[in-house]
Each structure stands twice: as structure tokens, then as C-alpha cells.
C-alpha positions in Angstrom: -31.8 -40.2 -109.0 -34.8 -38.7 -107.6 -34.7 -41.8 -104.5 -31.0 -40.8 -103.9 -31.5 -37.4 -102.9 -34.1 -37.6 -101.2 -32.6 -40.7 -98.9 -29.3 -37.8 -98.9 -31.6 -34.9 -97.0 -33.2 -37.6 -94.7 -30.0 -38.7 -93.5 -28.9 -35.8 -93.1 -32.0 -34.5 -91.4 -31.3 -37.6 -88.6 -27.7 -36.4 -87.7 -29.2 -32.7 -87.1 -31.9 -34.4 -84.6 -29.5 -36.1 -82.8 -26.9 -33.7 -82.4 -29.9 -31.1 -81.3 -31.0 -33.8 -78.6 -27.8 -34.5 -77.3 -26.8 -30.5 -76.9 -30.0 -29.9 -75.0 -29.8 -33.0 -73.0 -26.0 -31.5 -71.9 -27.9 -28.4 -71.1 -30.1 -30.0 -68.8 -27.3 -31.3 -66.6 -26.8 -29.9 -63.8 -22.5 -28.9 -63.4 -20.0 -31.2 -61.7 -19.4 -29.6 -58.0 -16.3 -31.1 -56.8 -16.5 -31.9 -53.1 -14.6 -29.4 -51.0 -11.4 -31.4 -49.0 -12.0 -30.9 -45.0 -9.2 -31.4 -42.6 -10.9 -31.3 -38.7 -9.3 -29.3 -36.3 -6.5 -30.7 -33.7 -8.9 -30.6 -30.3 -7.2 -30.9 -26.8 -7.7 -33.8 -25.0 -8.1 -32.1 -21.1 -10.0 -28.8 -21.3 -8.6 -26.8 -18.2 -7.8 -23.2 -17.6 -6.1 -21.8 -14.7 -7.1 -22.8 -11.2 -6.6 -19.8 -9.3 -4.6 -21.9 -7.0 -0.8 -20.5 -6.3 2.0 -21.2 -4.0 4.4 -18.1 -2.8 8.0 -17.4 -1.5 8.9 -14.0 -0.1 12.2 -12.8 1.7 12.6 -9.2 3.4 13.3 -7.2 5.7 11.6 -5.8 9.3 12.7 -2.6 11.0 11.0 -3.9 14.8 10.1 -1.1 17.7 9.8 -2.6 21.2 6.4 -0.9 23.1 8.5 -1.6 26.2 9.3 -3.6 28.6 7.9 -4.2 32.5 9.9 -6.7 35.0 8.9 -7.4 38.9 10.7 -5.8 41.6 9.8 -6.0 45.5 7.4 -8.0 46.8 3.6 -6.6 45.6 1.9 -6.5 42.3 2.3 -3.1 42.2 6.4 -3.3 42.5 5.9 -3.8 38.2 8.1 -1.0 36.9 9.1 -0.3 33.2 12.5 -0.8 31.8 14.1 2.8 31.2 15.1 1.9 27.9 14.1 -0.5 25.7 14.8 -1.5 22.2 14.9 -4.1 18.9 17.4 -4.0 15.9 16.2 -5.2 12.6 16.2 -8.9 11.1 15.6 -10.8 7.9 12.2 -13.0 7.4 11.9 -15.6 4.9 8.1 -17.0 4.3 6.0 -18.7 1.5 2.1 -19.8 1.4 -0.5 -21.2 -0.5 -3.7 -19.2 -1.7 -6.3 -19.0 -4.0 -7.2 -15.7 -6.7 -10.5 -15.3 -7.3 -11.4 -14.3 -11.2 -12.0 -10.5 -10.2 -9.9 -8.2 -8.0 -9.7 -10.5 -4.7 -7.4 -12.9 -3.8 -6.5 -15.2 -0.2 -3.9 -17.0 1.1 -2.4 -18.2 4.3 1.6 -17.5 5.2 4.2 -18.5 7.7 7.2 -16.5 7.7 10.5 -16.9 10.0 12.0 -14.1 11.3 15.9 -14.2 12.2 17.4 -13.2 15.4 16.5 -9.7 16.3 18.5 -8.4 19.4 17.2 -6.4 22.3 19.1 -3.7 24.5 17.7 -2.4 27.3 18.3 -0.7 30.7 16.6 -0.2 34.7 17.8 2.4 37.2 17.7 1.5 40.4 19.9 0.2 43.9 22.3 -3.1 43.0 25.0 -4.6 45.4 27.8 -2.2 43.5 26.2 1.2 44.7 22.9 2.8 45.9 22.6 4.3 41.8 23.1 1.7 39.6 22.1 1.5 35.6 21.9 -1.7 34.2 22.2 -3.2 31.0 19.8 -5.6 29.6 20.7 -7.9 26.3 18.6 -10.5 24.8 17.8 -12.4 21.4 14.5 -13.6 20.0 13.4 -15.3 16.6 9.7 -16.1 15.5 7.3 -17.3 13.3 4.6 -15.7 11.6 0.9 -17.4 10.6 -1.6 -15.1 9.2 -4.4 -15.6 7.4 -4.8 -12.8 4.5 -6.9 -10.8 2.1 -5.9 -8.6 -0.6 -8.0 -6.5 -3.4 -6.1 -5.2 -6.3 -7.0 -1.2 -6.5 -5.8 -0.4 -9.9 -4.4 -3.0 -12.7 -2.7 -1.2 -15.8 -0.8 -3.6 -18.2 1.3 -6.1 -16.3 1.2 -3.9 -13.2 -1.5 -4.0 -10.4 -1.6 -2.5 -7.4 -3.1 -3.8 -4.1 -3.9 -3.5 -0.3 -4.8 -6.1 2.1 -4.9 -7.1 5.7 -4.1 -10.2 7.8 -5.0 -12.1 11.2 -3.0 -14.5 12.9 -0.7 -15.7 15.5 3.3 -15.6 16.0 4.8 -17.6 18.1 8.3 -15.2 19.7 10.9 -17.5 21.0 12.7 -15.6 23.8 16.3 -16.6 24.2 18.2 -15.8 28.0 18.4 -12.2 29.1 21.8 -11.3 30.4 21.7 -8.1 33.3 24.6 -6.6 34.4 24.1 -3.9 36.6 27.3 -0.9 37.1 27.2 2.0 39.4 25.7 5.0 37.5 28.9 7.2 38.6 31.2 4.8 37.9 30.5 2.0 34.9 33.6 0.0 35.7 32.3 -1.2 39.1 29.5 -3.6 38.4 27.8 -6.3 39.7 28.6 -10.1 38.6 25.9 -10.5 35.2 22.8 -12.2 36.1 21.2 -14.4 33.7 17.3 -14.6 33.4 16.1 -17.7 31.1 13.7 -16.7 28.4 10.5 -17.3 27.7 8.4 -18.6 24.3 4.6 -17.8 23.7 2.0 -17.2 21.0 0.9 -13.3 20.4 -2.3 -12.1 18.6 -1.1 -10.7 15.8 -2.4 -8.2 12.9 -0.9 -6.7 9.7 -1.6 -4.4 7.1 -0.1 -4.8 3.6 0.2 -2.5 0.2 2.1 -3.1 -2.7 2.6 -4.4 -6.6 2.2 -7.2 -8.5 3.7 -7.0 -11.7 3.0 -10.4 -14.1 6.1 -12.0 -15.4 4.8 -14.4 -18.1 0.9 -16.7 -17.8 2.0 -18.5 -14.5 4.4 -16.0 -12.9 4.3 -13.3 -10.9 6.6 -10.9 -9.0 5.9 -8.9 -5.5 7.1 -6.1 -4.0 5.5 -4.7 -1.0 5.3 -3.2 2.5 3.7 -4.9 5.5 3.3 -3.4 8.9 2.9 -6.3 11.9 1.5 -5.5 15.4 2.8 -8.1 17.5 0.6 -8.3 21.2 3.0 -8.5 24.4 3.8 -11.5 26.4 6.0 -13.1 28.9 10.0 -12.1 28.4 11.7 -13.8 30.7 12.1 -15.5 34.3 12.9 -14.6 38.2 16.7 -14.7 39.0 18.5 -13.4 42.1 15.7 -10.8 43.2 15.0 -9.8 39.7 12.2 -10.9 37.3 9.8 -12.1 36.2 9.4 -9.7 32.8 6.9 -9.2 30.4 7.5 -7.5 27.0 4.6 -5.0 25.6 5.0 -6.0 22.5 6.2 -4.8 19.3 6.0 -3.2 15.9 7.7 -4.4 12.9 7.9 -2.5 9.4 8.8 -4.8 6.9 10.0 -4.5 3.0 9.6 -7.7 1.0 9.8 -9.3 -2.7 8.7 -12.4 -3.6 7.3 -14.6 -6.5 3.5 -16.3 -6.8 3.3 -19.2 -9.2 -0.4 -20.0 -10.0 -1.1 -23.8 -10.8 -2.1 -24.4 -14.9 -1.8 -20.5 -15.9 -0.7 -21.5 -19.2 -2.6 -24.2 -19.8 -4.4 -23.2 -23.8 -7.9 -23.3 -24.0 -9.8 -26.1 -25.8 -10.8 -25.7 -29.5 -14.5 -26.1 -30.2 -14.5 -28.0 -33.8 -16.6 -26.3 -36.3 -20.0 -27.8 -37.7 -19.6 -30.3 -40.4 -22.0 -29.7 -43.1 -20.8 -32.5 -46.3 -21.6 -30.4 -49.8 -24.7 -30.9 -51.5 -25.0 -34.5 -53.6 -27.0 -33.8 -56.9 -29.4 -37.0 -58.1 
């Protein structure tokens, strides 16, 4: 009796140790992390940003004022006399360009512009075969092209707006078509002289302008130009001698011009590349 109990609390005894063991052994564990999922990030295969680089179209309109006119009469140098009335209507002009923005406040391109068919009126006084007082009347057409060189610094930038100035150097080349001169008797305009025509002339000018305007940004690759440019245009041969009349030379001209246009700049909305974060795998416990 006395053997059976006592083998009873010695079994019983065991179970205890080993239940002990096997709760502090699960305390000494360390707990089950579970391994965080990582997706990597999409990266762009090109990384690129905008160029700066932009091709431009413009279209407007040039208000032109002739600095006069001088033609040969007689036979010495000094037989140069001015026209007594000399001046230029108005055309269109139609350009475009390539050039380059810099990533502050500057920015450069180069232009060549067309302007359409501007007409010229003017008048002499003088003797003709009519009458000893005669008034002629002088009518021409010309058409040139533009290519300047330019510079522009944006002033003040507020939103989608900025505001610049700039300046230009170049050339145009004016493209003189025939000058037709009739000449009438200044008391009586019905009798006139049979109309000479003197061929016209082409040449390159120096040529400057000064420009002002806005830029407002349309979306990341476009944007839209309004703007005033004033062009001083040096003077140069008009036209040639005919029948005791001629050779003539024009002063030059002025032109103030209104224009609109758009600038597209190459890869503006190209996204930046993504920079994929530092892997760093979770901790593995031994």
C-alpha cells in the first residue's frame, strides 16, 4: 500500500517537471516575426527632363514708316534730292525659329520672319515734259525677310504668366519690286506725262529690334506669346535709272509690329525618374 502511493506522488511529481520545463523553454523563444511582403517600385527606363530646346511659330502684324526716300536728278552728286512725300502701308509677317531656355530667366533663339507686300506712295516736284510744275506720283511694292538673332530675360513670372523684354541683331533682306512714276502738271492733274517705269532693286539691311511682351504657359510643353517688337530697318538701293530719272535710294524704315505665337519646348513633360528605396530584408532570428 505504502509502495503504491509513494510510486503515485513520484509520478506525479515527473509530469509537474516536465510541464515546468517545457513552459520555460516556450518562454525562452524568441516570437515568430513574419517577413514583411516588398513590392519594388516601377523605375523609368530613360531618365530625361526637359531640354530647354524649343521650336516657335508667330504671325502678326507691322505698322512700317518710310525715313524717306532720295533719287538722282541732273548730272552731279549733289543733284540727290528727297522725294516730297514718302510713305509705307502695313503688312502681315509670318516667322518661326528655333532656341534654347536656359534654367533661370534667360532664353535665345534665332528667327526668320516673312513680311507680305507692303506698298509705297510717294511724290517729287519738279519740271516734266507736261509743264514747267509738275507733281509726280511714285508707286511701288516690296516683301522681305527677317533673320535676327535674339535675347530675352523674363522681368517678372507670377503663376502661368511671365513677362519679358529682349533685343535682336540681324539682317533683312527687302526685295524691291518696279517703281511706276507718272508725272501731271501741278495745275492741271489730267495732263500727264506717259508713266515711266524704274526696275527695283533687292539688298540686305542691318537690322535691329527691340521686343516686350508675355508668355503665358499653356500645359508642361506649351507655350503661348503675345508681344510687341519694334524693327529698324537701315536704307539701301530702291530702284534704277530710266528716262532721266533715277537711280533711288530708300532711307530706310521703321516697322511696329503686334504678334502671337506658340513655343513648344522638346521633352517638357517627360516625368522624372524614381529613385528605388534601400532594401533592408527583416531581421532572421537563429
Amino acid at each position: 500500500m505504502k509502495t503504491t502511493l509513494f510510486a503515485g506522488i513520484a509520478a506525479a511529481a515527473v509530469v509537474a517537471a516536465v510541464g515546468t520545463g517545457s513552459a520555460l523553454a516556450a518562454d525562452a523563444l524568441p516570437p515568430i516575426v513574419e517577413a514583411p511582403y516588398y513590392e519594388p517600385p516601377v523605375v523609368y527606363d530613360t531618365v530625361s527632363s526637359a531640354s530647354g530646346w524649343y521650336l516657335r511659330g508667330d504671325v502678326g502684324y507691322a505698322w512700317n514708316q518710310s525715313r524717306g526716300v532720295n533719287f538722282f536728278q541732273g548730272g552731279s552728286a549733289a543733284a540727290y534730292v528727297p522725294f516730297a512725300s514718302s510713305k509705307l502701308r502695313g503688312g502681315y509677317s509670318v516667322g518661326g525659329g528655333v532656341g534654347y531656355k536656359t534654367s533661370g530667366r534667360l532664353r535665345f533663339d534665332a528667327t526668320l520672319d516673312y513680311f507680305g507686300k507692303t506698298k509705297f506712295r510717294g511724290s517729287t516736284t519738279g519740271s516734266c515734259g507736261a509743264a514747267v510744275s509738275c507733281v509726280s506720283t511714285d508707286v511701288a511694292h516690296f516683301d522681305a525677310f527677317s533673320l535676327l538673332a535674339n535675347a530675352y530675360v523674363d522681368l517678372y513670372t507670377h503663376g502661368r504668366f511671365s513677362f519679358y523684354a529682349g533685343a535682336g541683331l540681324g539682317g533683312t533682306r527687302v526685295n524691291w519690286g518696279d517703281l511706276d512714276n507718272t508725272s501731271c502738271d501741278a495745275g492741271n492733274p489730267a495732263n500727264c506725262d506717259v508713266t515711266v517705269r524704274h526696275r527695283g532693286n533687292a539688298s540686305w539691311r542691318f537690322t535691329y529690334a527691340l521686343m516686350a511682351g508675355a508668355t503665358i504657359n499653356i500645359n508642361c510643353a506649351l507655350d503661348a506669346d503675345v508681344g510687341y517688337r519694334y524693327r529698324n530697318v537701315q536704307g539701301g538701293k530702291m530702284f534704277n535709272y530710266a528716262s532721266n530719272g533715277g537711280p533711288g535710294y530708300d532711307r530706310g524704315f521703321h516697322s511696329h509690329e503686334v504678334r502671337g505665337g506658340l513655343r513648344y519646348t522638346f521633352g517638357g513633360c517627360e516625368e522624372p525618374p524614381v529613385e528605388p528605396p534601400v532594401y533592408t530584408p527583416p531581421p532572421v532570428y537563429k
